[in-house]
N, CA and C atoms as a LAMMPS dump frame, in Angstrom:
ITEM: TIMESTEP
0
ITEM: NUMBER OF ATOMS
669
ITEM: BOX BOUNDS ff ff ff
-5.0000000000000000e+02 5.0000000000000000e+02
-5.0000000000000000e+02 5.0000000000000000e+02
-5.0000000000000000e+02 5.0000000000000000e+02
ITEM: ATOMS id mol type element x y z
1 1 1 N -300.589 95.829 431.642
2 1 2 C -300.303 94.411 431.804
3 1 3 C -301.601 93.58 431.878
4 2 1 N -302.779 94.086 432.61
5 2 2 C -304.078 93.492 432.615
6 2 3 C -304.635 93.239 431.431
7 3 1 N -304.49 94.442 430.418
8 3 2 C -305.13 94.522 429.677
9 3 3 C -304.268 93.371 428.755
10 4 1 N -302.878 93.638 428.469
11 4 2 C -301.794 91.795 427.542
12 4 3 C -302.571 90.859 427.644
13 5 1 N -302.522 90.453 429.569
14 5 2 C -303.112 89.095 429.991
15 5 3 C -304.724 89.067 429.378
16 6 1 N -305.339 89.817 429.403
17 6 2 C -306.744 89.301 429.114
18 6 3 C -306.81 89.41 427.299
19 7 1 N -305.586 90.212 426.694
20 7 2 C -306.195 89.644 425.203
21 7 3 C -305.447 88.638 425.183
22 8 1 N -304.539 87.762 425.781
23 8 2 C -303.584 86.682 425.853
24 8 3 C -304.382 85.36 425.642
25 9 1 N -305.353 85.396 427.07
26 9 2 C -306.438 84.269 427.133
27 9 3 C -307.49 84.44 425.814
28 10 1 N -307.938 85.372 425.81
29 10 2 C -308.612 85.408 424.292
30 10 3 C -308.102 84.723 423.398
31 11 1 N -307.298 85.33 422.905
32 11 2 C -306.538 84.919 422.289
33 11 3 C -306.747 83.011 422.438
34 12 1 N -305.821 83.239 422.953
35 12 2 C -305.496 81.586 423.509
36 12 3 C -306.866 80.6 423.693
37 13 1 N -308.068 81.065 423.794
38 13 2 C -309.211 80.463 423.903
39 13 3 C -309.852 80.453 422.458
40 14 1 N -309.758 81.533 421.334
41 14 2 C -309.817 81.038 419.913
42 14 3 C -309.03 80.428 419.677
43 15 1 N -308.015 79.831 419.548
44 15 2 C -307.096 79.154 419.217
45 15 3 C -307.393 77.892 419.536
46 16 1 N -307.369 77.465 420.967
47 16 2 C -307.872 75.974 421.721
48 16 3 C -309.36 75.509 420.989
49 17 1 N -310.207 76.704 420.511
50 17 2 C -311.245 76.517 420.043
51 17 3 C -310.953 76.053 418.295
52 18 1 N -310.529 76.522 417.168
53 18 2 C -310.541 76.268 416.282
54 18 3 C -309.805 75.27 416.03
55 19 1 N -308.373 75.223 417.332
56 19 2 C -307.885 73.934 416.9
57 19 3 C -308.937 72.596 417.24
58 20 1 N -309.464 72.849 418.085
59 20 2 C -310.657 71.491 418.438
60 20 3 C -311.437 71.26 417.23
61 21 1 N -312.112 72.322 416.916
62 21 2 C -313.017 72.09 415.664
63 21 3 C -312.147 71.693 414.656
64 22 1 N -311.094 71.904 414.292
65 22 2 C -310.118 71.585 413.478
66 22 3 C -309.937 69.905 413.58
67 23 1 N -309.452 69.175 414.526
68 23 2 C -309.225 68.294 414.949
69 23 3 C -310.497 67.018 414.731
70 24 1 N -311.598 67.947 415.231
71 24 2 C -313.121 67.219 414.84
72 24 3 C -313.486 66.876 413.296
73 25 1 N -312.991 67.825 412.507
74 25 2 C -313.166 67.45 411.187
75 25 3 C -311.721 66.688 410.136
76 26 1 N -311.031 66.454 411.513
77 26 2 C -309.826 66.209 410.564
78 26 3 C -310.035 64.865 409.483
79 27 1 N -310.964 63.869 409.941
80 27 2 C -311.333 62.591 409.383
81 27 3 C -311.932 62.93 408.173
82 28 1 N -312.543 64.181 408.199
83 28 2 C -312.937 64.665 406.709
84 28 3 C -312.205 65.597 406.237
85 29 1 N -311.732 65.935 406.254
86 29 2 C -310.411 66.806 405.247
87 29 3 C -309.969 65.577 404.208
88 30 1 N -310.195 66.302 402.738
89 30 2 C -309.181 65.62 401.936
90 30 3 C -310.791 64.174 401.394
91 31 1 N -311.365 63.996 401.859
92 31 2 C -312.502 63.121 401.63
93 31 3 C -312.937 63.501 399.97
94 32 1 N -312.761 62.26 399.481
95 32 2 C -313.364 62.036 397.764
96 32 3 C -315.089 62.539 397.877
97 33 1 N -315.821 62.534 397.386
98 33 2 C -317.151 63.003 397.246
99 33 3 C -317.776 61.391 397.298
100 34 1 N -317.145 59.979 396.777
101 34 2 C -317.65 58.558 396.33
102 34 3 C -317.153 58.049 398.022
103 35 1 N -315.939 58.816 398.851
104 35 2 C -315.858 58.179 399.863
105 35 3 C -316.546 58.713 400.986
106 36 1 N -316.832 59.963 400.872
107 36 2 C -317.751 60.749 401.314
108 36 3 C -319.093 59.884 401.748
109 37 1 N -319.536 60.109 400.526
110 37 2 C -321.064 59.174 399.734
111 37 3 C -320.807 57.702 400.871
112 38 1 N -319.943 56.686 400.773
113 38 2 C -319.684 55.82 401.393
114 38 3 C -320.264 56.033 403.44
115 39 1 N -319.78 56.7 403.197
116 39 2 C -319.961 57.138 404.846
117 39 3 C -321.073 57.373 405.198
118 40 1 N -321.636 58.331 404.484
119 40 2 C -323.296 58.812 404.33
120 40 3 C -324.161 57.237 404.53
121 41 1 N -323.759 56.796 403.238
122 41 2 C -324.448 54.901 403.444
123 41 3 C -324.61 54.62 404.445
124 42 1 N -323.519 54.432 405.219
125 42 2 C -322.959 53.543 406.136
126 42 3 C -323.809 53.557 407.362
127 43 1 N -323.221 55.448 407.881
128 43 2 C -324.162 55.428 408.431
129 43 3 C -325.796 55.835 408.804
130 44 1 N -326.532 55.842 407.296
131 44 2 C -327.538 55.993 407.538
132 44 3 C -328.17 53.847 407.486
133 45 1 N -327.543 52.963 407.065
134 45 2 C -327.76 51.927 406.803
135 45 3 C -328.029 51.801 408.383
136 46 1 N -326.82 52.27 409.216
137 46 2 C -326.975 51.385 410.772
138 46 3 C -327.889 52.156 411.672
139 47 1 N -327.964 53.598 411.625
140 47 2 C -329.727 53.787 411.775
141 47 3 C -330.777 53.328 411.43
142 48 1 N -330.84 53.394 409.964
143 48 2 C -331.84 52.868 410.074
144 48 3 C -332.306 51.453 410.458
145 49 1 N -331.205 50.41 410.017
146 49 2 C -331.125 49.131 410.571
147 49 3 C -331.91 48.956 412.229
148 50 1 N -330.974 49.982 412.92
149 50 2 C -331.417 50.318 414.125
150 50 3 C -332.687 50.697 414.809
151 51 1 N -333.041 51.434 413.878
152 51 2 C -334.45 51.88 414.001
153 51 3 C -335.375 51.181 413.937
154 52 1 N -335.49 50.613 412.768
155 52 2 C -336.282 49.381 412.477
156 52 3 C -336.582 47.984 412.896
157 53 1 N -335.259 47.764 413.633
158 53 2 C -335.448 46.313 414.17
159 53 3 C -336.399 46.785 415.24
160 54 1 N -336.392 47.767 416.285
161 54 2 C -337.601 47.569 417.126
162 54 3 C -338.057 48.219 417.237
163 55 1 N -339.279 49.22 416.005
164 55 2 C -339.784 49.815 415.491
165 55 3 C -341.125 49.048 416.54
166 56 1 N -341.545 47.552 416.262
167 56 2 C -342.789 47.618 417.123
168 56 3 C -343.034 47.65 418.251
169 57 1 N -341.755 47.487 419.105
170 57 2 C -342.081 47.31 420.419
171 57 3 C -341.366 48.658 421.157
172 58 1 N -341.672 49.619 421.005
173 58 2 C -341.868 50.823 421.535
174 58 3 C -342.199 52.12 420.9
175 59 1 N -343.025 52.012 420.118
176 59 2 C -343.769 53.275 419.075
177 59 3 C -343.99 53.68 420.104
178 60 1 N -345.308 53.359 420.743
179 60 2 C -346.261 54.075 421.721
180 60 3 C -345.922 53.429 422.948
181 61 1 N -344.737 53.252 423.632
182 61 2 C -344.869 52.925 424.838
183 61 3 C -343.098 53.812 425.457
184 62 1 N -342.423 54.027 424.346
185 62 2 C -340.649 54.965 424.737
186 62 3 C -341.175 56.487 424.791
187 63 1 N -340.871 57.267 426.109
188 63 2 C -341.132 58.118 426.072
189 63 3 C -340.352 59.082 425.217
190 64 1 N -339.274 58.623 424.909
191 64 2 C -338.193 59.631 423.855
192 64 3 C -339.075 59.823 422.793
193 65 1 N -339.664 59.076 422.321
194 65 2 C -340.694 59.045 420.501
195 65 3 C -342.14 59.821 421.135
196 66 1 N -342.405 59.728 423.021
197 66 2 C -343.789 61.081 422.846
198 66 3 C -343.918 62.169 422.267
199 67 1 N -342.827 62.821 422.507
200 67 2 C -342.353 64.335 421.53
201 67 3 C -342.694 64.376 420.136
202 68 1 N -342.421 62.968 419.521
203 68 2 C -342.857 63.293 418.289
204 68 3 C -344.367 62.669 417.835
205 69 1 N -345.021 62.062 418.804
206 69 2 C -346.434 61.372 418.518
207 69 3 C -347.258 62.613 418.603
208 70 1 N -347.882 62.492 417.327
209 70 2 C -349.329 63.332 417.26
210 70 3 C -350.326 63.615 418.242
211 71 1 N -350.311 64.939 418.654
212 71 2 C -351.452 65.281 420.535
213 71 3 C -352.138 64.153 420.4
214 72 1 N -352.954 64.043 419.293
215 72 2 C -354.395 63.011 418.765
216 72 3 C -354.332 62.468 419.683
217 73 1 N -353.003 60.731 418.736
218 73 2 C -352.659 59.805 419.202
219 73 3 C -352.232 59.499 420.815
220 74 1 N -351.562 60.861 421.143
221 74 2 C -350.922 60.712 422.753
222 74 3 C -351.894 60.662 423.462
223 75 1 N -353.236 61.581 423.465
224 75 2 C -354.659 61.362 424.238
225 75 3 C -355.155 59.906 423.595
226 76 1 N -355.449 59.39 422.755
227 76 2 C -355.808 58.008 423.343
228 76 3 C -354.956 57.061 423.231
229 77 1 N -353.575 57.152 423.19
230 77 2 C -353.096 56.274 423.976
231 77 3 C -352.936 56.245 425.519
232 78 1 N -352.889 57.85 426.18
233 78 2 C -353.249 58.038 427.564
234 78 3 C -354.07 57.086 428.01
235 79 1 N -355.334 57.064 427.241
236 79 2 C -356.968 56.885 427.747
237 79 3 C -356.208 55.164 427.675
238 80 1 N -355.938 54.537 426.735
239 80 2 C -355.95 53.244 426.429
240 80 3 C -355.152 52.954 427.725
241 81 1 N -354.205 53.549 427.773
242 81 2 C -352.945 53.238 429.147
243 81 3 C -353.669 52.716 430.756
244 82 1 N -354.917 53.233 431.006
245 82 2 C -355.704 53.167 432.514
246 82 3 C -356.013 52.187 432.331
247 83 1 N -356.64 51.221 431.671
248 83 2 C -357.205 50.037 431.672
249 83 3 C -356.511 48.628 431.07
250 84 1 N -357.118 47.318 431.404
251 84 2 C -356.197 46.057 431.002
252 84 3 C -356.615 45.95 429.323
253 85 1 N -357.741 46.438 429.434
254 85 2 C -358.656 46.311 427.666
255 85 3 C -357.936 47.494 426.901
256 86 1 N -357.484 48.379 427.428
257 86 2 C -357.131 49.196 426.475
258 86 3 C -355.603 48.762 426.077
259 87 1 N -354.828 48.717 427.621
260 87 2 C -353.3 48.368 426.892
261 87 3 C -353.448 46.694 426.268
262 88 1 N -354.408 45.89 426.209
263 88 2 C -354.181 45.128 425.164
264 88 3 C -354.7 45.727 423.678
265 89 1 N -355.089 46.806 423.621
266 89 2 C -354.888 47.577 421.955
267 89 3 C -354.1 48.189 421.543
268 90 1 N -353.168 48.583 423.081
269 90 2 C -352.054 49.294 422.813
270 90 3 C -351.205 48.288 422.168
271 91 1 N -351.167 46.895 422.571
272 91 2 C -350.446 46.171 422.331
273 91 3 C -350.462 45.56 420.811
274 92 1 N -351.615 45.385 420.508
275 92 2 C -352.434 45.363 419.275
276 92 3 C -351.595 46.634 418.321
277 93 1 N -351.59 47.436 418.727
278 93 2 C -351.473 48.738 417.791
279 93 3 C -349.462 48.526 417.346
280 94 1 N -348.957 48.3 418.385
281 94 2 C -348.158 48.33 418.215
282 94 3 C -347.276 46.72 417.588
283 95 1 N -347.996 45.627 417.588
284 95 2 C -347.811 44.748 416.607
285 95 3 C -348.085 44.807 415.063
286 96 1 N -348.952 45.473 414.871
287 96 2 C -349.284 46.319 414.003
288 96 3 C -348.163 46.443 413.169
289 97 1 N -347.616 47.71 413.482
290 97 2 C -346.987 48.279 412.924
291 97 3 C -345.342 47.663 412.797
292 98 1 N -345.184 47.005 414.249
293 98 2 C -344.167 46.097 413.706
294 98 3 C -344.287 45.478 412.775
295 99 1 N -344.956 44.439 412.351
296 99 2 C -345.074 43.994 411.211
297 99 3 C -345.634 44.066 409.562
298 100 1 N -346.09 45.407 409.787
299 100 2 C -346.627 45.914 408.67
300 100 3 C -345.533 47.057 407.927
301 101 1 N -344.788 47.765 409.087
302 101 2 C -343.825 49.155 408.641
303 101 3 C -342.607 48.643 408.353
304 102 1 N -341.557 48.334 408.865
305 102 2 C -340.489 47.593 408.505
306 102 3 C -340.171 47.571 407.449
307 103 1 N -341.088 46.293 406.656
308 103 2 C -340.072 46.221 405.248
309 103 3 C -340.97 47.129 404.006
310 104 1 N -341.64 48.274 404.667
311 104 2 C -341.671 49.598 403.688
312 104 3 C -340.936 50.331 403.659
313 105 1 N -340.839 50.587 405.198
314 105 2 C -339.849 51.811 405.557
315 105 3 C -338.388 51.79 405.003
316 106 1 N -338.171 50.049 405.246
317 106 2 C -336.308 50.072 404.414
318 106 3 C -336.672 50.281 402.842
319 107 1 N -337.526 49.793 402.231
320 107 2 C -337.743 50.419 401.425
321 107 3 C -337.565 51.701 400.052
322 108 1 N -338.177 52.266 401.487
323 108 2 C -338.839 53.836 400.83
324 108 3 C -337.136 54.25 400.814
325 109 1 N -336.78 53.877 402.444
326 109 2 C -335.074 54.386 402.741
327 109 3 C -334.197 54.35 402.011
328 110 1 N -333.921 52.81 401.647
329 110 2 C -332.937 52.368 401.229
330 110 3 C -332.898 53.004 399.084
331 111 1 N -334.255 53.394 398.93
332 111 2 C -334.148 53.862 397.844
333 111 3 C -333.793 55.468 397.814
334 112 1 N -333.823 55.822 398.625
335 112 2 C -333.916 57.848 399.265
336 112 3 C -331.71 57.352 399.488
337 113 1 N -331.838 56.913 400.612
338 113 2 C -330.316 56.712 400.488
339 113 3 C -329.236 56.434 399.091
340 114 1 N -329.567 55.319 398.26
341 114 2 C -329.187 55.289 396.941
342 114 3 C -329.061 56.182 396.141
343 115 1 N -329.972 57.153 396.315
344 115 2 C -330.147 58.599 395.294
345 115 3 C -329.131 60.033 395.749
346 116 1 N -329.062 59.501 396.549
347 116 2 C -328.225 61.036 397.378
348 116 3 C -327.079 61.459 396.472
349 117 1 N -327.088 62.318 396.384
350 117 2 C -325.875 62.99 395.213
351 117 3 C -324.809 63.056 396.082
352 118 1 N -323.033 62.257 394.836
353 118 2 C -322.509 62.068 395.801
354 118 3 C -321.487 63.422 396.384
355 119 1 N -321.911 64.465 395.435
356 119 2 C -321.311 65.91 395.972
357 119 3 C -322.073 66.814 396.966
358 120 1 N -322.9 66.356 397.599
359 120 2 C -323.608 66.61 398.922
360 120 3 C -323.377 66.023 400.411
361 121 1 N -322.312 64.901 399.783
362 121 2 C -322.479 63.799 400.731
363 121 3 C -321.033 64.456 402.299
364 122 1 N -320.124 65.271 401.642
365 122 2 C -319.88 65.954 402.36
366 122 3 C -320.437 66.954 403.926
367 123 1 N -321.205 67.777 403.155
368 123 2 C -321.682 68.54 403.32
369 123 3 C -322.912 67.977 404.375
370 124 1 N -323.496 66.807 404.428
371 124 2 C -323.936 65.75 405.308
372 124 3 C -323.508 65.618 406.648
373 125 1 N -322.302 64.999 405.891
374 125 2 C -321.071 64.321 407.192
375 125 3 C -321.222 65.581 408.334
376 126 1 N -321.076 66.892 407.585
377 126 2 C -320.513 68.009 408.715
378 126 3 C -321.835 68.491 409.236
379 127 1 N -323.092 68.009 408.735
380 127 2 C -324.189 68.488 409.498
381 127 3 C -324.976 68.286 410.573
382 128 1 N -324.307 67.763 411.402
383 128 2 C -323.714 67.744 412.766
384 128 3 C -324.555 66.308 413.609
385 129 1 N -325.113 66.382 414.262
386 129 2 C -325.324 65.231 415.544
387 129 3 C -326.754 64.074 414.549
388 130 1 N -327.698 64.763 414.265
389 130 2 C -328.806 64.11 412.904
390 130 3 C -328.239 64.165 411.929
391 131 1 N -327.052 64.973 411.399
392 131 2 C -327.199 65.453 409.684
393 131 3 C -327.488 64.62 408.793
394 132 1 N -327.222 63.526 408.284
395 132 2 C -327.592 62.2 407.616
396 132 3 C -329.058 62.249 408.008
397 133 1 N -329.92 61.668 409.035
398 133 2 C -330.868 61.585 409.274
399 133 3 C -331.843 62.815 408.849
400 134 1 N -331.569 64.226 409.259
401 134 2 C -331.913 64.887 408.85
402 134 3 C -332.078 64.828 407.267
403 135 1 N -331.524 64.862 406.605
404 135 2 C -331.245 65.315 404.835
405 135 3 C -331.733 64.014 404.78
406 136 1 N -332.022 63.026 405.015
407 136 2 C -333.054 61.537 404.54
408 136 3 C -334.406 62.572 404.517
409 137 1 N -334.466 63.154 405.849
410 137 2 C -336.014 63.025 405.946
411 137 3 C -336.706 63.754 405.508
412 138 1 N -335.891 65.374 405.067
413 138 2 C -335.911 65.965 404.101
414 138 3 C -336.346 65.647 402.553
415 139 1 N -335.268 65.433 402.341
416 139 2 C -335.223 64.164 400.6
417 139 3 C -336.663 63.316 400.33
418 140 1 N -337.043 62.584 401.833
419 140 2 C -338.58 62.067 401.289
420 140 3 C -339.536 62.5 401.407
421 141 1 N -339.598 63.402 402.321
422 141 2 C -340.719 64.117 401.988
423 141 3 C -342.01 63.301 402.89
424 142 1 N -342.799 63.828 401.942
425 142 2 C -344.602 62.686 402.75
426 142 3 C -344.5 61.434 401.664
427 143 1 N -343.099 61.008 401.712
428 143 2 C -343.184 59.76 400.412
429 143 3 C -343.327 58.461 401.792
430 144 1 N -342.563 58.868 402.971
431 144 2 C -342.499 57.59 403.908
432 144 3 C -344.468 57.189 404.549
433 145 1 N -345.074 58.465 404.534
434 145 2 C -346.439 58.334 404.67
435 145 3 C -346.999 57.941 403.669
436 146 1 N -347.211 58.266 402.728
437 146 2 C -347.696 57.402 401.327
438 146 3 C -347.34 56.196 401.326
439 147 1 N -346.11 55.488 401.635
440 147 2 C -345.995 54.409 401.031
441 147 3 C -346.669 53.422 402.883
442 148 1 N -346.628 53.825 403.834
443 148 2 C -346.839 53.387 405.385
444 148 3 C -348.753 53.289 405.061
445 149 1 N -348.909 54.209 404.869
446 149 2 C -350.655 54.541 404.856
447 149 3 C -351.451 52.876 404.494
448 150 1 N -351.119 52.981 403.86
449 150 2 C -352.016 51.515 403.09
450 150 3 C -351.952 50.529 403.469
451 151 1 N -351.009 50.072 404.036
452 151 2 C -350.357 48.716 404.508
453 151 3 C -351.557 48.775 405.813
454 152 1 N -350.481 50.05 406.539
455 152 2 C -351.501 50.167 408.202
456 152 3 C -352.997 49.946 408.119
457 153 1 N -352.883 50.796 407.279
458 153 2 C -354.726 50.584 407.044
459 153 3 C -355.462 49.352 406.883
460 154 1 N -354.964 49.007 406.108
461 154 2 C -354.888 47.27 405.68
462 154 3 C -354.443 46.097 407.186
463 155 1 N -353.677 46.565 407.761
464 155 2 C -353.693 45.602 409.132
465 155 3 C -354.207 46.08 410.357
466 156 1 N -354.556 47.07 410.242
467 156 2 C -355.555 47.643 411.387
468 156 3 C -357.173 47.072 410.974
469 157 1 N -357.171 47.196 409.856
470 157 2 C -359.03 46.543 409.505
471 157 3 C -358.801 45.299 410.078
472 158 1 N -357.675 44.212 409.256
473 158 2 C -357.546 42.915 409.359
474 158 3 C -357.735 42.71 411.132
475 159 1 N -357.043 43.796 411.7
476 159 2 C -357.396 43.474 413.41
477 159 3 C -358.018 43.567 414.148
478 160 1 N -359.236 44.227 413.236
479 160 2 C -360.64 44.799 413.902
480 160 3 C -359.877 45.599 415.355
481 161 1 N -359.251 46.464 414.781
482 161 2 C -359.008 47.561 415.792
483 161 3 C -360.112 48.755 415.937
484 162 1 N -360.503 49.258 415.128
485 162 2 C -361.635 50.088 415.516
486 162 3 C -362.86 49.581 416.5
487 163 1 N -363.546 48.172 415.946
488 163 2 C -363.802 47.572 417.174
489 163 3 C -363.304 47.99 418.934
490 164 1 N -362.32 47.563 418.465
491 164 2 C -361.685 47.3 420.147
492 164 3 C -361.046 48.445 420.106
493 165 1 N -360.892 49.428 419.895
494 165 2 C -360.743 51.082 420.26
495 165 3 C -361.985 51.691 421.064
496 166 1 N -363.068 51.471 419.983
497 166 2 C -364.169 52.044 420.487
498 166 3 C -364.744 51.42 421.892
499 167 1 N -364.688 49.947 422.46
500 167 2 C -364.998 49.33 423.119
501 167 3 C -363.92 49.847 424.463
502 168 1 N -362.506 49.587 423.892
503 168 2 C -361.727 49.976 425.417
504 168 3 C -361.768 51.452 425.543
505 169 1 N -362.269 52.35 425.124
506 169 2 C -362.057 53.751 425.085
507 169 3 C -363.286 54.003 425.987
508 170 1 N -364.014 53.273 425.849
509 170 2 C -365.755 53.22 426.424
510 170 3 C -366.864 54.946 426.766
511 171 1 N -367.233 55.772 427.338
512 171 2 C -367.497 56.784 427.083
513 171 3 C -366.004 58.119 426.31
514 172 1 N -365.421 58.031 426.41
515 172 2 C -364.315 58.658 426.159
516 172 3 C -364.004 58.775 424.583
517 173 1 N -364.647 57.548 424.076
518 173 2 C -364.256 57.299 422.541
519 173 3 C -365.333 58.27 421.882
520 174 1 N -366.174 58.964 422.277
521 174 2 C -366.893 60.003 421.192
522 174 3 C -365.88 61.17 420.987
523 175 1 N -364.729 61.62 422.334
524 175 2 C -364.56 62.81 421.901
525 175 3 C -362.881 62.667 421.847
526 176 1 N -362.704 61.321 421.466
527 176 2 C -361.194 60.942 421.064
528 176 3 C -361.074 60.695 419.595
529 177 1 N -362.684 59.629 418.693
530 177 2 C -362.527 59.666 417.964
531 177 3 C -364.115 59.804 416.977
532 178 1 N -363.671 60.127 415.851
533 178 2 C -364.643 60.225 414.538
534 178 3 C -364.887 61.753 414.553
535 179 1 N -365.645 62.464 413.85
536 179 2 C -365.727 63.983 413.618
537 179 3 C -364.749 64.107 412.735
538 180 1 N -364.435 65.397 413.124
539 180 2 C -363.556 65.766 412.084
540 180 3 C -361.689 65.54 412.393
541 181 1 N -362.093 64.463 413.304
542 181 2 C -360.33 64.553 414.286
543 181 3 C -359.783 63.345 413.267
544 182 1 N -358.865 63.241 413.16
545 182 2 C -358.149 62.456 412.019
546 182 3 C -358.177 60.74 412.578
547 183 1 N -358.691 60.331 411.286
548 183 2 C -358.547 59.105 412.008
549 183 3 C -357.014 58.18 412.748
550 184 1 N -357.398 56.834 412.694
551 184 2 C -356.419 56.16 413.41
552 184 3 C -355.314 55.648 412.778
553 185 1 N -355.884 55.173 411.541
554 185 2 C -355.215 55.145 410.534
555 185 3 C -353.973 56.257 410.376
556 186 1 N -354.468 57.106 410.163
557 186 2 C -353.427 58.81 409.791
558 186 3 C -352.392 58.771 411.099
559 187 1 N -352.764 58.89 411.981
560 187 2 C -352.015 59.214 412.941
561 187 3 C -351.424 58.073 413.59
562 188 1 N -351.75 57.032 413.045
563 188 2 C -350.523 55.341 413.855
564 188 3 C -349.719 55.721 412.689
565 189 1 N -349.794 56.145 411.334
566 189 2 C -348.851 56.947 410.31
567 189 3 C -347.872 57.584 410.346
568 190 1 N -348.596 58.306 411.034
569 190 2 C -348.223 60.034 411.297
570 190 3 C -347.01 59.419 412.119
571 191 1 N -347.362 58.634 413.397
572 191 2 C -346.503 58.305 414.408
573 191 3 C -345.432 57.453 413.712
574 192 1 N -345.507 56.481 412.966
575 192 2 C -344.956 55.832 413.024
576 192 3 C -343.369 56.21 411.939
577 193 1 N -344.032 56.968 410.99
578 193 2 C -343.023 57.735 410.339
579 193 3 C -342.145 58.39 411.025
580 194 1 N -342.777 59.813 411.963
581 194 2 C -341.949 60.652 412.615
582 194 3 C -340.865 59.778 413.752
583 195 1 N -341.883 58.728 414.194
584 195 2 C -341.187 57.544 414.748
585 195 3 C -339.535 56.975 414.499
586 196 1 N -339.853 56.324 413.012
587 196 2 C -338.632 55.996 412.505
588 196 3 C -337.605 56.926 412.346
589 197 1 N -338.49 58.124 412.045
590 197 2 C -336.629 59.193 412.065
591 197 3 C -336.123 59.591 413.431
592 198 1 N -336.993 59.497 414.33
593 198 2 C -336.676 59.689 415.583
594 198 3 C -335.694 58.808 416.285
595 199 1 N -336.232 57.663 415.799
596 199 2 C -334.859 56.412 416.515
597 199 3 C -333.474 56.247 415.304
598 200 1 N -333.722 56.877 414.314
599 200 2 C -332.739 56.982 413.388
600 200 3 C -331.588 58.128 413.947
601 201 1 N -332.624 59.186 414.292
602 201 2 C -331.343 60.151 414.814
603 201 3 C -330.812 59.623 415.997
604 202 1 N -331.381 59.032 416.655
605 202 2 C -330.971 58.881 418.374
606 202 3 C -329.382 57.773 417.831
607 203 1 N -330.306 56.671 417.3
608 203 2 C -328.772 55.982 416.348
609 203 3 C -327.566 56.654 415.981
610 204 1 N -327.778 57.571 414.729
611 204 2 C -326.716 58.405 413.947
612 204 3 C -326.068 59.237 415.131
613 205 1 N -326.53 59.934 416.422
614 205 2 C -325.496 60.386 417.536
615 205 3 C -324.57 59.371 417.991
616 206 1 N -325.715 58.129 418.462
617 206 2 C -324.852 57.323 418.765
618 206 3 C -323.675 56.912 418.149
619 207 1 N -323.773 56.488 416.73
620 207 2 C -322.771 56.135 415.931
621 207 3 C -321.998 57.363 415.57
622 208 1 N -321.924 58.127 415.773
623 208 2 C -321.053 59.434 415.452
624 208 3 C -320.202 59.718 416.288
625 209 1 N -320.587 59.434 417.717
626 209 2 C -320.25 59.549 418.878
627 209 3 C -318.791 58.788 418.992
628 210 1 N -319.544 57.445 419.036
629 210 2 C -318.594 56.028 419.265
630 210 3 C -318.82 55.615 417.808
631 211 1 N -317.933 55.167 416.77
632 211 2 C -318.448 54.541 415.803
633 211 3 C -318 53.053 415.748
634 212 1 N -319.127 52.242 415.151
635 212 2 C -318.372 50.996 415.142
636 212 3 C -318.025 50.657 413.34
637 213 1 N -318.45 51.057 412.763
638 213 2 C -317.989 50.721 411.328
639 213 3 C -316.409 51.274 411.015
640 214 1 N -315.871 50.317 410.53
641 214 2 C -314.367 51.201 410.641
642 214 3 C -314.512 52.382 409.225
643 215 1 N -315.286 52.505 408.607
644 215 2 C -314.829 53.899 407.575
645 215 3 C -315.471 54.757 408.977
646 216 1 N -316.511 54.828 409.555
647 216 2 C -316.654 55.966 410.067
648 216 3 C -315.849 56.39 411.269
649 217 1 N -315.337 55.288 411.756
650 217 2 C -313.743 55.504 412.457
651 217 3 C -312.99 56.459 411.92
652 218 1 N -312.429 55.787 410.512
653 218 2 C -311.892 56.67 409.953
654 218 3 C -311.895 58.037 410.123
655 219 1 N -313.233 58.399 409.241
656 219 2 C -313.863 59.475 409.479
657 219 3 C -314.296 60.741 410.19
658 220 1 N -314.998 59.843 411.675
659 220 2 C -315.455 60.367 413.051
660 220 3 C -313.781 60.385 414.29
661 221 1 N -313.325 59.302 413.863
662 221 2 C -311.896 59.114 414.861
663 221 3 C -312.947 57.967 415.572
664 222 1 N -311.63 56.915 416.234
665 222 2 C -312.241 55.705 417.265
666 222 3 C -311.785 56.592 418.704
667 223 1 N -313.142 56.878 419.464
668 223 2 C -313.749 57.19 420.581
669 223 3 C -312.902 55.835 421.794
């Protein structure tokens, strides 16, 4: 009899289990590959939307995006953090890039999104809490750094930031920067890329989670 009851619950616990997973994908069962594709859009549009609107005012200051900032960058933004001269470069750095990354990044995106084949777009949907985000960031490759590089570079001179790096960094700046350690340029890059997919995924949970677009209602179920 012990032995019934315990393959019973087994039992009964695959069951509760596949029907859940069952239930989770029911919004995609039966999905066209073009309505599929639709969804994929949708919600990589409101990530990234998301991402981007306040892309400058917490690169280097949300601790969720430290994880993905370059050691480099995290030691002198540390160093910059102790003093009033330095966090006004922090502040500097990160106007920066607000206004320089933005309308590349939708860009680079919005052309990587357009291309997505729409018999993959499935196969997306089910790739779980990032999947969209993921397979973007995949798909571009070092295309979001290539196209970020130049701009930054270009408004970091215009801000005479190296100046005022080297100045608020004050003994500290020989062994934070120049040698062979990558410059500032590369790594406000580096950051700011890994950056954007970072608040893209945090988005795409969100919206997966709770969705507000009604196809991904559809889709996800209204939470």
């Amino acid at each position: 009899m012990k032995k019934f009851l315990s393959l019973l619950m087994v039992t009964s616990m695959l069951f509760y289990g596949q029907a859940c997973s069952v239930q989770g994908l029911a919004g995609l069962a039966g999905l066209s590959p073009q309505k599929a594709l639709s969804g994929v859009q949708s919600i990589l549009g409101l990530a990234s939307g998301s991402a981007l609107s306040g892309l400058g005012n917490n690169l280097l200051t949300n601790a969720a995006l430290s994880a993905v900032m370059p050691a480099e960058l995290k030691a002198i933004t540390g160093a910059l953090g102790k003093s009033p001269a330095g966090k006004e470069v922090l502040g500097v750095l990160n106007n920066v890039v607000g206004s320089a990354a933005p309308a590349l990044a939708k860009g680079v995106l919005g052309s990587a999104v357009a291309g997505i084949d729409p018999t993959k777009a499935l196969d997306i949907l089910k790739g779980g809490e990032n999947g969209a985000t993921d397979f973007l960031k995949n798909a571009i490759g070092g295309g979001m750094n290539d196209a970020l590089m130049p701009a930054l570079t270009k408004a970091l001179g215009g801000a005479g930031v190296s100046d005022m790096l080297t100045s608020a960094l004050g003994s500290s700046a020989t062994g934070l920067l120049g040698g062979n350690k990558p410059s500032i340029e590369s790594l406000l890059t580096q950051a700011t890329s890994s950056g954007i997919f970072g608040l893209m995924g945090q988005a795409e949970k969100a919206e997966r989670a709770n969705p507000t677009d009604p196809l991904l209602k559809e889709i996800f179920g209204s939470k």
